[in-house]
N, C-alpha and C positions, 0 to 999 in steps of 0.2 A: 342565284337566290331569288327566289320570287318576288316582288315588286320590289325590288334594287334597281338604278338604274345607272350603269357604271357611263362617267363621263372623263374623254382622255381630252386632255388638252394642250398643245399644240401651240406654241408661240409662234405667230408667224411674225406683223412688223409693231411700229409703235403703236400703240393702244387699240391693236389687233392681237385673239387670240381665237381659234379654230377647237370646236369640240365635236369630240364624234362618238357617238354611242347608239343604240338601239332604233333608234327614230332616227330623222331627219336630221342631219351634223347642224349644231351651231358655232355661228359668227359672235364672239365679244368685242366688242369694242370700248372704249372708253374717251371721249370728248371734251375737250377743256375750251369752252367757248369765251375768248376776250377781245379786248379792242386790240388795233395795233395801230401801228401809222407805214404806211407804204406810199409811193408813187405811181401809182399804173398809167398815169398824163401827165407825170415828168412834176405832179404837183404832189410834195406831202398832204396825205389828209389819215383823217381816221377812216381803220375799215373794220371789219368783224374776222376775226380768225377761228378757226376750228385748230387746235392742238398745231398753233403758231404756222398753220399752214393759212393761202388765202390766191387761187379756191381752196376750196377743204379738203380735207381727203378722199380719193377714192373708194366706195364700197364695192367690192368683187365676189358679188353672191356668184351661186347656182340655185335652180331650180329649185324649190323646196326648204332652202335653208330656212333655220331659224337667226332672225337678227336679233341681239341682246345690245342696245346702245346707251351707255349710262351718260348722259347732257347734264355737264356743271355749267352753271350761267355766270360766270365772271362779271357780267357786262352790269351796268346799274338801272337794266329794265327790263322788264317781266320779256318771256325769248319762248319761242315755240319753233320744230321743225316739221314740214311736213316732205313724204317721201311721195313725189307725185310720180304718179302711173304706178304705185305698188297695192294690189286692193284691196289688200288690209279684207280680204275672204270672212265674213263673221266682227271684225274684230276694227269696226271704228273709233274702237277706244284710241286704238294708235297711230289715227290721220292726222293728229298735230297740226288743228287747225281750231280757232275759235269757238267754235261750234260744237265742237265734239271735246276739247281739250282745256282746262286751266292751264293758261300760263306757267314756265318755271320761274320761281321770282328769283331776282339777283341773290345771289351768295347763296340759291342750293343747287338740288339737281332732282333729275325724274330720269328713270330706266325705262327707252320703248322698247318692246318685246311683241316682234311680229315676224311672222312668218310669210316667205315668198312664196305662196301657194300657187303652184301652178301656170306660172309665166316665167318667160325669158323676156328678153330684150334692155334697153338704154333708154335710161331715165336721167332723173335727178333729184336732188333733195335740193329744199331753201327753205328761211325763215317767211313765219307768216304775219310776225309780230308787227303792228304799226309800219316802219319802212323799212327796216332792217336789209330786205331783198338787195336795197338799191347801192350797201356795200359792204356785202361778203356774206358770208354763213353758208352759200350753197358750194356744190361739188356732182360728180358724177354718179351714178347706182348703176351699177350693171348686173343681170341675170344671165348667167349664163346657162346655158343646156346642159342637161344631166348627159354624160358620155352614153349611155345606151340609149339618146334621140338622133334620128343622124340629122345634121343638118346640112342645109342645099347648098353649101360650098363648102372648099376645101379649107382648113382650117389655117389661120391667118400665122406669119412669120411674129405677127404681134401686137397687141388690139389697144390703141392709144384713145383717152375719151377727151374731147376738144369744148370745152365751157365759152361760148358767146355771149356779151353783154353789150348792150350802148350802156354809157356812163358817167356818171354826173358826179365832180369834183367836189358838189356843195356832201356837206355831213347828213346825214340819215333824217338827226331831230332838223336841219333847216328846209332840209324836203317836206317833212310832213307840219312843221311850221305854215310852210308855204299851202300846201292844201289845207290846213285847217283855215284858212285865214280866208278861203275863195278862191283860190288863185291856183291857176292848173301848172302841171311842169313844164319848164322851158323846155328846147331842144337840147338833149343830151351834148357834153363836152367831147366824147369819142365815144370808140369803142375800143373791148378789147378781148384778146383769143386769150384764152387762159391766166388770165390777170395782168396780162401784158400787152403791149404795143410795142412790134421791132420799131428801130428808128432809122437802119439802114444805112448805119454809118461806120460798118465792119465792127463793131464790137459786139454785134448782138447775138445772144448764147440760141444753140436751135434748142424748138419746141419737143420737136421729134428728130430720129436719127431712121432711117432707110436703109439694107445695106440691097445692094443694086439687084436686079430682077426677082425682086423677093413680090408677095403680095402683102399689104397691112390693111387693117381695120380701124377706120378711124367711129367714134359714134360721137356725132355732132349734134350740142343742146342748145336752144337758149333762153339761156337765162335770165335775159334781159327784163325791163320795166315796159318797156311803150314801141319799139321798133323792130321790123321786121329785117330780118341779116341776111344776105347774099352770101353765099358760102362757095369758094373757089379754090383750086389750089393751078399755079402756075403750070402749063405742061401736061396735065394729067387730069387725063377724065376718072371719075368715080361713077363705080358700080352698085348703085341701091340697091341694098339687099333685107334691110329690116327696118321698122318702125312702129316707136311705141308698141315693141313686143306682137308683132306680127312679121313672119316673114314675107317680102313682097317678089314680085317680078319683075326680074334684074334688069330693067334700066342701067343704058349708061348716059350719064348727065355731064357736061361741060361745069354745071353753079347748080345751087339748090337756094332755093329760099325756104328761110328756116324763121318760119314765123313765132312768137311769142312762146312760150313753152313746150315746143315743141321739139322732137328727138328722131336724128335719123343716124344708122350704120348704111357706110359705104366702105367697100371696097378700094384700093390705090393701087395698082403696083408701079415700083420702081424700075421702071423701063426707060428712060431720058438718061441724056447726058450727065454724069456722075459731076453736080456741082450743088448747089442750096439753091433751094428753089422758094418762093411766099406761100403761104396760104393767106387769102385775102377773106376780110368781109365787109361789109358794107352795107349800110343803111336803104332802105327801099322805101320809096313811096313818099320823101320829102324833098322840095326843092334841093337846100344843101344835105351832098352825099357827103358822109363821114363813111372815114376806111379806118382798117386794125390790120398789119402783116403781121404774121410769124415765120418763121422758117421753118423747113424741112431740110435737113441734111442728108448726102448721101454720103453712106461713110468714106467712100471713097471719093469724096466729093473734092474739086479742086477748083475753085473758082467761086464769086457770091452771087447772091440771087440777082437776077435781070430787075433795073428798074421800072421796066414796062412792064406793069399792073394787068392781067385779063381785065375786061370791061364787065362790069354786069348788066346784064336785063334792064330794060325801063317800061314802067308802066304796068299794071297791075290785071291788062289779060294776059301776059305772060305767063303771070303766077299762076293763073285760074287755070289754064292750060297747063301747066305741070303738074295740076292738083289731079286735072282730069289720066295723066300719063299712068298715075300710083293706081298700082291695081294689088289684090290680096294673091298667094301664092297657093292655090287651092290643092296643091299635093304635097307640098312639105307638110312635114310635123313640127308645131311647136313646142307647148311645156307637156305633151301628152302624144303618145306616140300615132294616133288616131290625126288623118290629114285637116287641114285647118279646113279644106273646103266639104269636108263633111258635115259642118254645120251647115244647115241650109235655112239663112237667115231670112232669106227673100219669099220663103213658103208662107210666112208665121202671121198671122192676121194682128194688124193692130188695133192696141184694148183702148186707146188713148193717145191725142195725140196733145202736145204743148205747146202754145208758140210763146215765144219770149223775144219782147223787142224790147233793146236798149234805147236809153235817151238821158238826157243830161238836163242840170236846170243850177241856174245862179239866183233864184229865189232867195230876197233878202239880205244879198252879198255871200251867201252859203254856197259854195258847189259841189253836189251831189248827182253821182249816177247812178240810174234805176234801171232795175228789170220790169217791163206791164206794171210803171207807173211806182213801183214799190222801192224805196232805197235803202239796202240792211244794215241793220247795223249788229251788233254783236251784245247780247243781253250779260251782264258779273255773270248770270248762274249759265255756264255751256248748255245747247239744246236739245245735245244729245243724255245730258246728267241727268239736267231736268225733266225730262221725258221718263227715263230709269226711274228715277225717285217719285217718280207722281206727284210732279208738281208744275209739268205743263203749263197747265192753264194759267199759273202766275207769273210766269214769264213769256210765253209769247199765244198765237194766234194759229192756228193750223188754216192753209189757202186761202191766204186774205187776196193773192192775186187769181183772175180766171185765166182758163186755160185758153179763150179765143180773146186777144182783149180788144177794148174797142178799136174804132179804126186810126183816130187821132191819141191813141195814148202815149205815141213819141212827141207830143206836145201836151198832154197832159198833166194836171200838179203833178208834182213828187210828192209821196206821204215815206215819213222815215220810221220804220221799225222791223222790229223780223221777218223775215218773209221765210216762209217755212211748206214746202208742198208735200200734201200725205199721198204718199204712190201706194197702191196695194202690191203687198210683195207677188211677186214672179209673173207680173203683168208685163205685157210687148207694149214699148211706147214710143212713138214718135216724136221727135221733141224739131221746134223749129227755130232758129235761132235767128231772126229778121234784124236787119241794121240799116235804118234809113238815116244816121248820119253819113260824114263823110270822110270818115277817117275806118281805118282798121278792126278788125275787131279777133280775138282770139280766145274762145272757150274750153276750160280744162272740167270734166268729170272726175270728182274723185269717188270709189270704191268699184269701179267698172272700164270696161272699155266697152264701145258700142261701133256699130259701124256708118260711117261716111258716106252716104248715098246720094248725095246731092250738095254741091255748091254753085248758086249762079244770080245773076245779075238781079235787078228787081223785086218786086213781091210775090210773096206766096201765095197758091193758092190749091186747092185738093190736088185740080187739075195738072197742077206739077207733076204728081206721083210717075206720071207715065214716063218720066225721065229719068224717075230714080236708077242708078245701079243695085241688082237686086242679085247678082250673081257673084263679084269679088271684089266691093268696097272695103278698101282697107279697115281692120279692128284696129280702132286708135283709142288713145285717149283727151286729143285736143284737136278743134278743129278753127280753122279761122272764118272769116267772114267778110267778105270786101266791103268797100265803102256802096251804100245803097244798093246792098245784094243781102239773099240768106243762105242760107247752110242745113241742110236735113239731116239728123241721125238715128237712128234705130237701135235698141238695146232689151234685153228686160233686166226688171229690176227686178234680179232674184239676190240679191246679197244683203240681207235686213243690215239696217244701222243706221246713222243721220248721213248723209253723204252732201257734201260741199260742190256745188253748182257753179261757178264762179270766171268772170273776164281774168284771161291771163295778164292785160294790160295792167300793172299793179297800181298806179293810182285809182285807176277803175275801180278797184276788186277793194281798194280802202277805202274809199268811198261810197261804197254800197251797190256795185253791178255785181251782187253774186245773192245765190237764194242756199236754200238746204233742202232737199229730199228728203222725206221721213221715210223710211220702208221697213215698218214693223211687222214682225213673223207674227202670227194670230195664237200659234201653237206656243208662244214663249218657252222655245227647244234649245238646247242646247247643239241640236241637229244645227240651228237654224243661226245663232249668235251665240259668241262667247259671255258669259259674267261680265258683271265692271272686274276690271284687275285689283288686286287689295294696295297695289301702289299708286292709284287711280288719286290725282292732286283734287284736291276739292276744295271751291270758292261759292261764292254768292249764297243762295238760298239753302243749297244741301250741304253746307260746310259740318254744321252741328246736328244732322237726321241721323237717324237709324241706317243702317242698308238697309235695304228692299231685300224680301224673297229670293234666293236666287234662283236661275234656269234650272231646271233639271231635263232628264234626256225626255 
């Protein structure tokens, strides 16, 4: 029957159900977001649950799906999700961040409705709201490959996703107590692999089960606030095979450092002695190292894991060197059966290039972090509403920071308000991400992934360029930045919509080290960007407007 569009639906677990019809199958789900109280350091505290789970539940797309995720906010403050590395293609109505999103206020809910357009790989989702991050609301997303892509291994006995945090026993509002008040975060209380810390005193249930000479997949996040994770398992080297949705060249690694937001699939097989073995991780780059075990079991395991620990790496040109090791896999195919190294990124003349230096300032007893000087903050009316509804100009400012800034402006004032950059759509740009403090640094894009061509010691300068990787830097979506080092990335900005800039280090990113990308289509297409959704929450200035015109094609 003509414009019918018949949909079957499919109960798969709780508050998952599976639809399939004419298009692309959709995912439903349904989320009931509350506090709970747990121990993950052997100390009750409040953490944030998703439908009594903590972490949350797994998402198990494939390419293409449609997500339908209906968020009740139980909790008694406004809650927002954001699904990082998903690019939300058209559609930053549904990056569930600040910027682009109102709040769900406690006691309702809000339906995101977004599609995996065109990518595979291991992700994650967390909240963006105030501190929320720092206990609980995140969980795993995985894309998986549509069965007529082939992909460059053989397919796994059974693909487990592994959540890393460092982690602080104080409650969410005394965290961000503590940063409203000046005062930055102490050193995390532990860590932990999947909401847990084994303790290693034969009681402890495994993580995962193995059953002997088989191969698994594990895809490792983390989801941490401020520390970088060493990632090991006892025994057994892994095989890097994918990250943030690229497939790479299969390295095998003894430990990974798995910096700030960041997401890797590896490879394990069950080849050792059939007994439980740890996965370790552990804190980098601070005098005191904190550790988190888990187990792995073999099922035919007969004996407990070794109390001698792998060591990790020290020292942070280790890391630099393992960044340099990730190379792009230029003949597999990813979400499209055309090989990844067919893009030839390295041909493309840059229209533009950014640098962005961080820097910090306790001016007045306030502590705030800036991007070139600027530290954001988040306007009632979202930037991306107000921009739709034309009404910009009365809440923020388009490029109040410049793209080359001066040479002292990691000592210059801090000014605090939106900081907001107009990129002209489907421009090649270079973006530079300089850190002359001396701590860490790790930057997530949302609506894109770009590529990695450069991380190293020192200051930027053009003259760098001749060192970029211009043949198969990995396509990611988060890259870190050593202490008194920068980071080069390449991308264009062809996906119109506001897209969120931002330090994965979460105090950072609450604080003000993160900007917004504007990148509006000229054509106002519907080729180009989706409508506001008619479920589209609305606060601040366009609470009471009219809608706007919408796109047509």
């Amino acid at each position: 029957m003509a414009g019918v569009m018949i949909i079957v639906l499919l109960c798969l677990s709780a508050g998952t159900m599976l639809g399939v019809q004419g298009e692309d199958p959709y995912l439903f789900f349904t989320w009931n977001v509350t506090y709970g109280t747990r121990s993950p350091l052997g100390v009750p505290q409040q953490v944030i649950l998703i439908n009594n789970q903590f972490p949350g539940p797994n998402i198990n797309s494939t390419s293409n799906n449609n997500i339908v995720l209906n968020v009740f906010n139980n909790l008694d403050e406004p809650f927002l999700l954001t699904w990082s590395g998903v690019q939300q293609r058209k559609n930053s109505w549904q990056d569930g961040v600040l910027g682009t999103n109102c709040p769900i206020l406690p006691g309702t809910n809000f339906t995101y409705h977004f599609q995996v357009k065109d990518q595979i790989g291991s992700y994650f989702y967390y909240p963006t709201t105030g501190m929320h991050r720092a206990v609980g609301g995140f969980g795993g997303l995985r894309i998986n490959s549509r069965l007529l892509i082939p992909v460059p291994y053989a397919d796994p006995e059974d693909d487990y996703t592994v959540i890393l945090n460092d982690w602080h026993t104080k409650s969410h509002t005394a965290l961000q107590k503590l940063l409203d008040s000046g005062r930055s975060l102490a050193r995390p209380d532990g860590v932990l692999i999947n909401g847990k810390n084994a303790q290693g005193d034969g009681k402890d249930e495994p993580l995962f089960t193995m059953k002997p000479g088989k191969t698994y997949k594990y895809r490792i996040c983390n989801a941490g606030l401020k520390n970088t994770l060493n990632f090991r398992i006892q025994g057994h080297t892994m095989k890097l095979v994918e990250m943030e949705g690229s497939h790479v060249v299969q390295n095998v690694y003894e430990s990974l450092d798995v910096h700030v937001g960041q997401c890797f699939s590896v490879l394990v097989t069950s080849n050792q002695a059939p007994k439980d073995y740890y996965m370790v991780a552990s804190t980098r780059f601070n005098k005191q190292v904190l550790t988190a075990k888990g187990i792995i079991r073999y099922t035919n395991g007969k004996g407990p894991a070794s109390p001698e620990l792998p060591e990790a790496p020290v020292g942070w040109a280790w890391s630099l060197n393992q960044f340099r090791s990730f190379r792009w896999n230029l003949t597999a195919s990813a979400a499209r059966p055309n090989p990844q190294g067919s893009y030839h990124y390295g041909s493309i003349n840059i229209t533009r290039t950014i640098k962005l230096v961080n820097s910090a300032s306790r001016e007045g007893g306030k502590l705030r972090y800036a991007l070139n000087g600027v530290s954001h903050i988040n306007p009632e009316t979202p930037l991306k509403i107000a921009e739709y509804y034309g009404v910009a100009d009365k809440v923020f400012k388009y490029d109040t920071i410049q793209d080359s800034p001066q040479a002292d402006i990691a000592h210059a004032k801090i000014v605090s308000q939106p900081n907001v950059l107009n990129l002209t759509f489907r421009n090649f740009v270079e973006i530079i991400f300089e850190n002359h403090e001396k701590s860490m640094q790790s930057y997530h894009l949302d609506g894109y992934s770009f590529f990695a061509v450069a991380v190293e010691p020192g200051t930027w300068t053009p003259e760098k360029r001749k060192n970029y990787n211009l043949l198969d830097a990995v396509s990611r979506t988060t890259v870190q930045v050593f202490p008194k080092s920068w980071a080069a990335i390449l991308l264009t900005f062809d996906n119109a919509g506001m897209w969120n800039i931002r330090s994965e280090m979460w105090e950072r990113a609450y604080l003000g080290q993160q900007l917004y990308a504007s990148v509006l289509s000229p054509a106002r297409s519907l080729r180009d960007e989706y409508n506001i959704p008619d479920n589209t929450l609305l606060c601040g200035l366009v609470k009471d407007l009219p809608k706007p015109e919408p796109y047509s094609i």
